[in-house]
C-alpha positions, 0 to 999 in steps of 0.5 A: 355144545352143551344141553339147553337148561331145563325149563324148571328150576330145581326147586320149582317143582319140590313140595313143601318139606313137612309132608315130603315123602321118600318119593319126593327125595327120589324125585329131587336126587333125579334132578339133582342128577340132571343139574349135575350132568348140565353142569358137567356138560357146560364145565367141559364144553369150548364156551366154558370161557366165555361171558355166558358160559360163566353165567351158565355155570354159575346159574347152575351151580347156585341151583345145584347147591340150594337143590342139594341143601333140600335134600339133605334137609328132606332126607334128615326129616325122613331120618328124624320122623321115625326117630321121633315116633319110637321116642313117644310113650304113653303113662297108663295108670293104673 
């Protein structure tokens, strides 16, 4: 039998993505990593055929997705800051 859901979803617990950090993404690949084992564990188990073995899957699937769309945007985030910052130039005059 599979584990029991966790009792947050996914992106219950994410801050908001302007002022997320490197620790947030760690945090959402920690439960990305959590969501994919339950769903491993529902995929595989005997009641994967029935009517809430399908509902489950599927719930966890669509939180997966949107879990893995977060963070692929927060680590382009990450990637563009930096990038941004070094673009920046100030005009002295002399």
């Amino acid at each position: 039998m599979p584990l029991s859901p966790i009792s947050n979803s996914v992106g219950s617990a994410l801050p908001s993505l302007p002022g997320a950090s490197r620790a947030d993404l760690a945090s959402l690949n920690g439960q990305i990593l959590r969501v994919k084992q339950q769903l491993d564990d529902w995929t595989t188990c005997v009641s994967a055929k029935t009517t809430k073995g399908q509902a489950e899957i599927q719930r966890l699937s669509a939180q997966l997705s949107g879990a893995e769309a977060r963070a692929h945007r927060l680590a382009a985030m990450q990637t563009q800051a930096p990038a941004a910052a070094s673009t920046r130039s100030v005009d002295v005059w002399a």
